[in-house]
N, C-alpha and C positions, 0 to 999 in steps of 0.2 A: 425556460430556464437556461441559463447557458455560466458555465463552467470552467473558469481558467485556471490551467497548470502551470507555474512557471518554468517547469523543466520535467522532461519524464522520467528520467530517475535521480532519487539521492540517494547517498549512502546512510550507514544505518544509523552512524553518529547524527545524522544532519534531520535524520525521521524523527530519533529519541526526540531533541530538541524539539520540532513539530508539534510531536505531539505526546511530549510530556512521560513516554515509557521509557524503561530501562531497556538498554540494548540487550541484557539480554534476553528479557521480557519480548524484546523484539527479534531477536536471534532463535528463540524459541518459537514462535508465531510463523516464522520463515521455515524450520523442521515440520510443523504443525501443513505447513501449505496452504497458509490464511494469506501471508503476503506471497506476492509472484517476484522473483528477481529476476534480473536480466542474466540468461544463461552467460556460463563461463567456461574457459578451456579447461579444459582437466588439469591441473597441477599449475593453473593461474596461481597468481599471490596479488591479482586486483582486486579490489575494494567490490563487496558485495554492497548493490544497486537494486532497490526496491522500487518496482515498478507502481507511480504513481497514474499512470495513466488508469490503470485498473482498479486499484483503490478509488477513482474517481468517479467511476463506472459502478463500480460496486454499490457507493453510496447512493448513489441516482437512482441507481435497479431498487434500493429498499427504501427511500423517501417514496419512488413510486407506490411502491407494494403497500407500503404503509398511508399514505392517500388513498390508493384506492377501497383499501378494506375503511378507511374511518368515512366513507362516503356509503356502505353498507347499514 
């Protein structure tokens, strides 16, 4: 299987978009520590950057998990 990202991170406007949640359904999920961001300086005002490399990773690790249990 092989997996292209077109960029490791977007911002959060650009994930909603993606995939269809409300930012702050998404801004939530980021508190929650389901999504990874790309760390920030303390008292930054740059755009928070969801790391999609890991989201990528994630899905893979449970398509596997999920293969391998429906082959039990």
């Amino acid at each position: 299987m092989q997996i292209a990202i077109d960029t490791p991170y977007v911002t959060v406007g650009e994930y909603a978009k993606r995939s269809g949640q409300s930012d702050s359904a998404i801004r939530r999920e980021i508190e929650l520590g389901r999504y990874i961001i790309r760390p920030k300086v303390e008292g930054s005002k740059s755009a928070v950057l969801i790391n999609m490399v890991h989201l990528a990773m994630e899905a893979a690790e449970q398509a596997e998990r999920v293969r391998v249990e429906a082959k039990r």
